[in-house]
C-alpha positions as CSV (number, residue, x, y, z in Angstrom):
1,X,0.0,0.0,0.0
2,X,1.4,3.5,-1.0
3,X,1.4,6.3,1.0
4,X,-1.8,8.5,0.0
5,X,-1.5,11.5,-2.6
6,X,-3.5,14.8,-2.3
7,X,-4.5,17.0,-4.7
8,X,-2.7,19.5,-6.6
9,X,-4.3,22.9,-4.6
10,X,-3.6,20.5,-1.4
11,X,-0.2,19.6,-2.0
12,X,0.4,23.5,-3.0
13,X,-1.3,24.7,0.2
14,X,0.5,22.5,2.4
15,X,4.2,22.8,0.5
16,X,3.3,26.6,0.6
17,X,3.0,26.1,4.6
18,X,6.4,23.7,5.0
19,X,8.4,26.6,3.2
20,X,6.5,29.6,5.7
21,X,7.7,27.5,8.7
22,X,11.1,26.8,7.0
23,X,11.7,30.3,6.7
24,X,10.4,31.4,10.3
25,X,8.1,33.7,9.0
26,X,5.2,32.8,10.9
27,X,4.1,36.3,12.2
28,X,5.3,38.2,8.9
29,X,2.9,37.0,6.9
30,X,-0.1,36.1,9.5
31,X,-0.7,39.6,10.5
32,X,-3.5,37.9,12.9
33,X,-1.2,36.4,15.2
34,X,0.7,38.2,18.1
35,X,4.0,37.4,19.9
36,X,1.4,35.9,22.6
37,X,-0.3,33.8,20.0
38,X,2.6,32.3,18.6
39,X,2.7,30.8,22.5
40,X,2.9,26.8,22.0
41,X,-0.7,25.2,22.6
42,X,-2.1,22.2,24.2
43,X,-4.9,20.4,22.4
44,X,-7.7,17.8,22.8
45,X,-8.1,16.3,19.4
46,X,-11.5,16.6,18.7
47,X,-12.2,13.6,15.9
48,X,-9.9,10.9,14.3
49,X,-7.9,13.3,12.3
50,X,-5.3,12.7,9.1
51,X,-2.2,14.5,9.8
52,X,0.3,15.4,6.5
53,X,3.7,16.6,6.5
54,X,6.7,16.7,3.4
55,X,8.6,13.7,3.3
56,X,11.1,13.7,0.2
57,X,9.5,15.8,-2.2
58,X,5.9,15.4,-1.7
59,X,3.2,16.5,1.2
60,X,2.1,13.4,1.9
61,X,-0.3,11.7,4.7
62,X,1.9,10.3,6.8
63,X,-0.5,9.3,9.7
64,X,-3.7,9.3,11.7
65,X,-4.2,10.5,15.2
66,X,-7.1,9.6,17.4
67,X,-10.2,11.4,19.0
68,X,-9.4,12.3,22.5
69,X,-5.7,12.3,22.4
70,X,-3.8,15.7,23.6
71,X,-0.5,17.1,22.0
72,X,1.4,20.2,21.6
73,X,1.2,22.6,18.4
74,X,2.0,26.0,17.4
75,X,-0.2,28.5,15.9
76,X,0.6,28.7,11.9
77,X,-2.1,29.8,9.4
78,X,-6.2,30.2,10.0
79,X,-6.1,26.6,9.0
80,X,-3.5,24.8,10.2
81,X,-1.8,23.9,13.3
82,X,1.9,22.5,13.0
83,X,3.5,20.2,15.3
84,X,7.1,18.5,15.9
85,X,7.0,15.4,13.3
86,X,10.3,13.1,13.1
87,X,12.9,15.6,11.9
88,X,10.4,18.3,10.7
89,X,7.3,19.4,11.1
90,X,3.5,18.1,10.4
91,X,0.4,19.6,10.1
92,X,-2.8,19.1,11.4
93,X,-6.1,21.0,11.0
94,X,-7.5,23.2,13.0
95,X,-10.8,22.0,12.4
96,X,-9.8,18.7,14.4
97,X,-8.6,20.0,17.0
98,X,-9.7,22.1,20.4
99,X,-7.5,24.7,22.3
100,X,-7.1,23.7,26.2
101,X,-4.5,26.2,27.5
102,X,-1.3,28.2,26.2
103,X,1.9,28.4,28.6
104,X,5.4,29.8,28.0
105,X,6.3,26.9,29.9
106,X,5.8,24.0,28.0
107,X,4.5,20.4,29.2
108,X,6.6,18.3,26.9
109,X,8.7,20.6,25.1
110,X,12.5,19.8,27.0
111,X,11.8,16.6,24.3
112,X,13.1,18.7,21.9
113,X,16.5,19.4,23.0
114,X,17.1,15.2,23.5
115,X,19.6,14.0,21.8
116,X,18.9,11.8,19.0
117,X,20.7,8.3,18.9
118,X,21.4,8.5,15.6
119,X,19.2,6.3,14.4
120,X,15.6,5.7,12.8
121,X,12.9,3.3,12.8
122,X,11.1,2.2,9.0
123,X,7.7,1.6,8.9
124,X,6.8,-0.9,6.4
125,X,3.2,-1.3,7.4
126,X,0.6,1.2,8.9
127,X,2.4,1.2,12.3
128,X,0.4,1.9,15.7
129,X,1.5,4.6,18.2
130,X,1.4,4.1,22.2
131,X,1.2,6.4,24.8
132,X,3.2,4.2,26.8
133,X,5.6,1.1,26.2
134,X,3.1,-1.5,27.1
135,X,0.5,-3.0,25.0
136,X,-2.3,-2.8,27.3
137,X,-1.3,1.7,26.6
138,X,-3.5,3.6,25.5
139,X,-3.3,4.5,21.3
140,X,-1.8,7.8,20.5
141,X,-2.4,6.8,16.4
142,X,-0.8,5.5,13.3
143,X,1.8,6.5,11.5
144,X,1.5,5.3,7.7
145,X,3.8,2.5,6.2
146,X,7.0,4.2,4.1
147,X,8.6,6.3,7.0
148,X,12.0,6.9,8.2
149,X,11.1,8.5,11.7
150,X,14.0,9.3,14.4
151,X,14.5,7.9,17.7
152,X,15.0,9.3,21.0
153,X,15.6,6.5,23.1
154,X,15.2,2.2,23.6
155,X,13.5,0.4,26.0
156,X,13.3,-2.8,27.1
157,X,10.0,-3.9,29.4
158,X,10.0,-6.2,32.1
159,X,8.6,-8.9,29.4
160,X,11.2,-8.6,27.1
161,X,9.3,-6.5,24.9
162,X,11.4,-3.9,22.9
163,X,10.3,-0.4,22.7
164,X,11.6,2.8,20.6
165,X,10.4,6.5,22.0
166,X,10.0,8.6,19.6
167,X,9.2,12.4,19.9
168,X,6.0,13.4,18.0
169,X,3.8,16.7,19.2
170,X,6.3,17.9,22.0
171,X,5.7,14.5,23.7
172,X,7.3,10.7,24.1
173,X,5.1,8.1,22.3
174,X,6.5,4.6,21.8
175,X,6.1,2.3,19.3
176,X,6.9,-1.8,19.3
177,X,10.4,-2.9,17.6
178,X,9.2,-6.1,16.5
179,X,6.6,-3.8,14.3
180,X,9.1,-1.8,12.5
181,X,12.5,-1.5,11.1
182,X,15.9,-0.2,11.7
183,X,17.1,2.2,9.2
184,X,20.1,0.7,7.3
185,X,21.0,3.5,5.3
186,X,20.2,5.4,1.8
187,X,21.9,3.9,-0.8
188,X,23.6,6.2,-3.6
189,X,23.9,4.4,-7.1
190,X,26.4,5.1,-9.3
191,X,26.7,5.1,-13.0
192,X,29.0,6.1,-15.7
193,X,28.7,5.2,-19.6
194,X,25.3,3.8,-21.3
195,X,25.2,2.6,-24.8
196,X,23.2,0.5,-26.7
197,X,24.3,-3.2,-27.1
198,X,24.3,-3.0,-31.1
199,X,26.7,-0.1,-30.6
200,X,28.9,-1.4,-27.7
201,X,32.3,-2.7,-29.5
202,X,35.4,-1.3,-27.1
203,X,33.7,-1.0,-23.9
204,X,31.5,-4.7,-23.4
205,X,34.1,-5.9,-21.1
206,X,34.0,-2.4,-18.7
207,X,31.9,-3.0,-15.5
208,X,30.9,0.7,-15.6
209,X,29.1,0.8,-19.2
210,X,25.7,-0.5,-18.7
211,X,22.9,-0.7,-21.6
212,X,20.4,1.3,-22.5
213,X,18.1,-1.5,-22.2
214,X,18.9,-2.6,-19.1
215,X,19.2,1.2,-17.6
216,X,15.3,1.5,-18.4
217,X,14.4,-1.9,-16.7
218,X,16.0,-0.7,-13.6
219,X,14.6,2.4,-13.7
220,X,11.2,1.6,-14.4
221,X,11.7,-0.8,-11.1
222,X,12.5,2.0,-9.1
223,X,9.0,3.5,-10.3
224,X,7.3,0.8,-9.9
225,X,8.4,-0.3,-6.9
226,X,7.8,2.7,-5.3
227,X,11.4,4.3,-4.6
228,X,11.5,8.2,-4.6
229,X,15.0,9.7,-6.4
230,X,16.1,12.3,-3.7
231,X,18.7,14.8,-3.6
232,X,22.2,15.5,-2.5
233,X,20.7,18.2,-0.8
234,X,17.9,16.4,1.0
235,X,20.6,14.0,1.1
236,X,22.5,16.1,3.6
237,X,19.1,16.8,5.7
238,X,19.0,13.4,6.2
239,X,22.5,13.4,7.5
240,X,22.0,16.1,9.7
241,X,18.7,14.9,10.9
242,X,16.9,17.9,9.6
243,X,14.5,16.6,6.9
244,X,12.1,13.7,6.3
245,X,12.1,11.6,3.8
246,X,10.8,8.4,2.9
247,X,11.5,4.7,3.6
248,X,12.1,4.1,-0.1
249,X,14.4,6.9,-1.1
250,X,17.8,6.8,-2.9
251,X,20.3,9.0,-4.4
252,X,21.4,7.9,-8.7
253,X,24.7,9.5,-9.5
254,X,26.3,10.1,-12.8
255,X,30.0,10.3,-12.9
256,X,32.3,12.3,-15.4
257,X,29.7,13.7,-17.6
258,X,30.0,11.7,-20.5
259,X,27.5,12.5,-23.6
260,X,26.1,8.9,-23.7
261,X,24.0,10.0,-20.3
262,X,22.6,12.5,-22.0
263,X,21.8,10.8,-24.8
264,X,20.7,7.5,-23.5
265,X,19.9,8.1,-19.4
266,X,18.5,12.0,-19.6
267,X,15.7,10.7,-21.3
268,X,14.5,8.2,-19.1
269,X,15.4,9.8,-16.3
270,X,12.7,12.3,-18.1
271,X,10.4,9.5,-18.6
272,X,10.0,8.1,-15.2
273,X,9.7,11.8,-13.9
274,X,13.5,10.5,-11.6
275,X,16.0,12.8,-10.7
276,X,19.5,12.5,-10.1
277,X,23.0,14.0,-9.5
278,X,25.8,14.3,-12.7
279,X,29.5,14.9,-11.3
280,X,31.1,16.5,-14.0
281,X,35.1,17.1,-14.7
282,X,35.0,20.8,-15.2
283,X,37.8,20.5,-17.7
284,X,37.0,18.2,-19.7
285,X,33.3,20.2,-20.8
286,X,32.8,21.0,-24.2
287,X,32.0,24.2,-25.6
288,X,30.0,22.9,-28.7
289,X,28.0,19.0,-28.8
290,X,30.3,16.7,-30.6
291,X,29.2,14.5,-33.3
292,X,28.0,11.4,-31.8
293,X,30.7,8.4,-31.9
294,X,29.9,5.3,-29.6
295,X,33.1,3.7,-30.3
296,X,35.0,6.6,-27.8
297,X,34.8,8.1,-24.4
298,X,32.5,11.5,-25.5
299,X,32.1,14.3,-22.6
300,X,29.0,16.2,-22.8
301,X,28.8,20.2,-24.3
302,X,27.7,23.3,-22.6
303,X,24.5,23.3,-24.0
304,X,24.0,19.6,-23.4
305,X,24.6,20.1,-19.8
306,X,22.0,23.3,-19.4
307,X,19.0,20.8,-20.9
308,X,19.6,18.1,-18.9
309,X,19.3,20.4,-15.6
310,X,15.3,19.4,-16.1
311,X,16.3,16.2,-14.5
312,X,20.3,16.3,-12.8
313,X,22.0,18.0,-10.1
314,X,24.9,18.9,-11.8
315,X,28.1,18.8,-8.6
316,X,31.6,18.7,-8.9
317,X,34.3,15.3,-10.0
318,X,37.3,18.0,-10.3
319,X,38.8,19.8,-12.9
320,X,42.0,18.1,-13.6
321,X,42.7,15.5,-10.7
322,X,40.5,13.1,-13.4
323,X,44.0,10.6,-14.0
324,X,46.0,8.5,-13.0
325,X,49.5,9.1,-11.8
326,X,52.7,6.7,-13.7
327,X,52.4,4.1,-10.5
328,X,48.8,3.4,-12.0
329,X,46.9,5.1,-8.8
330,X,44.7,7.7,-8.8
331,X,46.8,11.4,-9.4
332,X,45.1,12.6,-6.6
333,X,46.6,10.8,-4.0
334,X,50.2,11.8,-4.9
335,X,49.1,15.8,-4.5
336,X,49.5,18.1,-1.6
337,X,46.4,19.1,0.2
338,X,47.0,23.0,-0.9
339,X,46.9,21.6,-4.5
340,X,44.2,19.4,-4.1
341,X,41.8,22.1,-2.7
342,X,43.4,24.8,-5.2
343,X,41.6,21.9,-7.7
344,X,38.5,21.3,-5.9
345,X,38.2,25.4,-5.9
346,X,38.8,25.6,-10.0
347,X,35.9,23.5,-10.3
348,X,33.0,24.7,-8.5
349,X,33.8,28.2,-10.2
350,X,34.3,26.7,-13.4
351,X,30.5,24.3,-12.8
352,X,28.7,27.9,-11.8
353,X,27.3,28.7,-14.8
354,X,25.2,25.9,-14.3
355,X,24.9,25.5,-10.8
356,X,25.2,28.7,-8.1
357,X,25.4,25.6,-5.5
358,X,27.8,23.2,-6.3
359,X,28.7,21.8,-2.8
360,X,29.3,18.0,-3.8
361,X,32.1,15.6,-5.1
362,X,32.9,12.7,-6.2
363,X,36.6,11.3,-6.0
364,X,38.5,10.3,-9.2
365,X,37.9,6.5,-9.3
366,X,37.1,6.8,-5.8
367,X,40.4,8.0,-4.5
368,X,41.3,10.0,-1.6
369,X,43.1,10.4,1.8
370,X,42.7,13.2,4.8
371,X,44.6,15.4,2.2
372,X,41.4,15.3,-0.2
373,X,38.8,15.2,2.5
374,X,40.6,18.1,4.3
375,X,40.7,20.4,1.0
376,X,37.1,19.6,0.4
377,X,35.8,20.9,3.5
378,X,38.0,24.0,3.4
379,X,37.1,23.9,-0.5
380,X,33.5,25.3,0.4
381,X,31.9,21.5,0.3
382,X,29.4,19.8,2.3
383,X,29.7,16.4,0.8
384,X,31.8,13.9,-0.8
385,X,31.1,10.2,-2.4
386,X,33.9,7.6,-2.7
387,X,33.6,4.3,-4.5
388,X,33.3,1.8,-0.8
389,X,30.3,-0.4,-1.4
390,X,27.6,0.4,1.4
391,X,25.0,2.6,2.2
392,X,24.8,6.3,4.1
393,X,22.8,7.4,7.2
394,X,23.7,9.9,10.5
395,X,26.7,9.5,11.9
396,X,28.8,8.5,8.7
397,X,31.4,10.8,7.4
398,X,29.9,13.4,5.6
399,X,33.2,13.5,3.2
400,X,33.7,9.6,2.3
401,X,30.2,8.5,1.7
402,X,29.8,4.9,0.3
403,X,27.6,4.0,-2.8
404,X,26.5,0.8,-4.7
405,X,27.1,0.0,-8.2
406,X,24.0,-1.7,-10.4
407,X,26.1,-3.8,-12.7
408,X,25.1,-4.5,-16.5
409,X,24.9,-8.2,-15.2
410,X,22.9,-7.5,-12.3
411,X,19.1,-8.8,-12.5
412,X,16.4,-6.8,-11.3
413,X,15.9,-8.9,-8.4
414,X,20.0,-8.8,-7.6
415,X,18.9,-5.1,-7.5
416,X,16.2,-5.2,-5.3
417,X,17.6,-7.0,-3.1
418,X,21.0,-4.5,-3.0
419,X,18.9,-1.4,-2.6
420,X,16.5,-3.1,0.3
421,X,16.7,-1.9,3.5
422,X,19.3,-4.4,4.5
423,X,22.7,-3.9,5.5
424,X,25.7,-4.0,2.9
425,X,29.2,-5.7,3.2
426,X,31.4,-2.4,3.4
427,X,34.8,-3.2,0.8
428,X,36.1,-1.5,-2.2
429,X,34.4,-1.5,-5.5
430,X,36.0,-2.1,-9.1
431,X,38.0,0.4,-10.4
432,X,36.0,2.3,-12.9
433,X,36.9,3.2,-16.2
């Protein structure tokens, strides 16, 4: 069962009202509410009532809370309330709800200073919501199936029973382990080179060239399986436990910004309405499209790379670090850390004209050292993506993030099974072209 959908004017509404509270302009543009009504509030929820917030990139209904049940929200538009929902916010109406007392100090509110653990729970069916760890609780609710939602805390009950708190309205609620998943991670796939079989003489034997054919079945299985593409930047949200998003989210990468993505990938991309990051070698970008020759390693034109902005991210895989050295390693790792960054720095200026926010790398065939990862941080970036196989969530460092590779032997269900919320041996990859 997929999470439900509103309508257009809904999903506007409500996406207008994540960005109002995003910006903290609550009393600029409510000229109704004063200092004192922007006071938290306690409700009594007056009727079972659908509560929505943005996961990903959609406002979504993420959950149901019961008739009778009492929370904390803050005044936010003549029809909404908002509330503290996993790393975020959520909305509920005001309709469905009746106003019991405002204080300055605030029942449940120290709950939003606890230190996460670092971890969240999946739901992967409609998941209930306790008032207290113990089965004979009360019901608080039900948060819909397709969530990443942060703990606070773990408990164990005198039966054995385990127990994550979670924080939703100001307040602890607690929901069964056995009922839910741990989060293993976002996984970030990573391609390269796409080309049609018929065309594919001088690169069948490269792990990194995958068909055109095969490229569509795995992305129509991302779309039908119900997997939302997400950002780098929402990427980094989820790092820094500052944005929802959903159980069945990943990250597709393009390295070096060869033409054959946008000839072959752009357009499905396109097709199944997927986004997805390009990490393009600054140096290497042509000023006019080049004839289109399948038999050799074609980098994509100016032009090419401003039309397929409708679909990728375009982020930074250096300017001229993109070799290797005479010992057969990556140049990289035999440069000093002023040069390095001096690189890094070339590159985001030089990727500006099509991207004001370039503030994400990838390593040359995945190679680096505290030299690179130093000289991307004081290079202006917030991430950067290696070639170890795994997955990313909180607490991993931010500047040698793991990714997966889909190979052109893979099956779809090899595929499903990689990309599952399961846990991945951590080891290099193969060298790519």
């Amino acid at each position: 069962m997929s999470l439900k959908r509103f309508s257009i004017t809904q999903i506007i509404l409500s996406l207008l009202i994540v960005l109002f509270v995003a910006s903290n302009a609550y009393a600029e543009t409510e000229n109704e509410y004063n200092d004192e009504e922007m006071i938290p509030v306690q409700v009594r929820i007056v009727e079972d009532s659908e509560i929505l917030a943005q996961v990903g990139n959609n406002i979504i209904k993420v959950g149901r809370l019961n008739k009778d049940e009492e929370m904390m929200v803050y005044p936010l538009s003549s029809d909404y309330y908002e509330f503290t929902f996993g790393n975020a916010h959520g909305l509920i109406s005001r309709d469905d709800v009746l106003p019991m007392r405002k204080s300055k100090n605030i029942l449940g509110l120290a709950l939003t200073n606890v230190q996460k653990i670092n971890q969240n729970l999946i739901t992967v069916r409609p998941t209930t919501i306790y008032n207290h760890p113990k089965d004979n609780s009360s019901v608080f609710g039900v948060l819909e199936e397709n969530l990443r939602y942060p703990i606070i805390g773990r408990l164990r009950e005198s039966d054995d029973s385990l127990w994550y708190e979670i924080n939703i309205g100001d307040d602890a609620k607690y929901i069964r382990a056995d009922e839910c998943e741990l989060d293993n991670g976002v996984p970030i796939l990573t391609y390269h080179h796409i080309l049609k079989d018929s065309e594919n003489k001088y690169f069948r034997h490269t792990s990194t060239t995958t068909s055109d054919t095969a490229f569509d079945s795995q992305m129509a299985y991302l779309k039908e399986a119900g997997y939302e593409t997400i950002s780098l930047y929402q990427l980094e949200g989820y790092l820094n436990n500052s944005v929802n998003i959903p159980a069945k989210a990943l990250v597709l990468t393009f390295d070096d910004g060869l033409k054959s993505v946008y000839r072959y990938a752009y357009p499905v991309l396109k097709k199944y309405d997927l986004q997805a990051t390009a990490f393009i070698i600054s140096s290497r970008i042509k000023r006019h499209p080049q004839a289109w020759d399948p038999n050799d390693l074609q980098f994509m034109s100016i032009s090419e790379l401003k039309q397929i902005q409708e679909v990728f991210d375009i982020q930074s895989h250096t300017h001229f670090l993109h070799r290797y050295s005479d010992d057969k390693l990556p140049v990289l790792l035999s440069r000093t850390e002023h040069n390095i960054e001096l690189d890094f720095e070339h590159s985001r200026r030089a990727l500006t004209q099509f991207n004001p926010k370039v503030i994400y790398l990838s390593y040359p065939f995945g190679g680096y050292n505290a030299d690179a990862i130093q000289a991307a941080r004081l290079a202006g970036y917030h991430l950067a993506v290696t070639t170890v196989r795994g997955k990313v969530k909180p607490g991993d460092n931010p500047f040698a993030l793991k990714r997966l590779y889909i190979l052109k032997t893979d099956s779809i269900t090899a595929m499903a099974e990689r990309i599952a919320n399961t846990r991945s041996d951590v080891k290099p990859m193969q060298p790519k072209q």
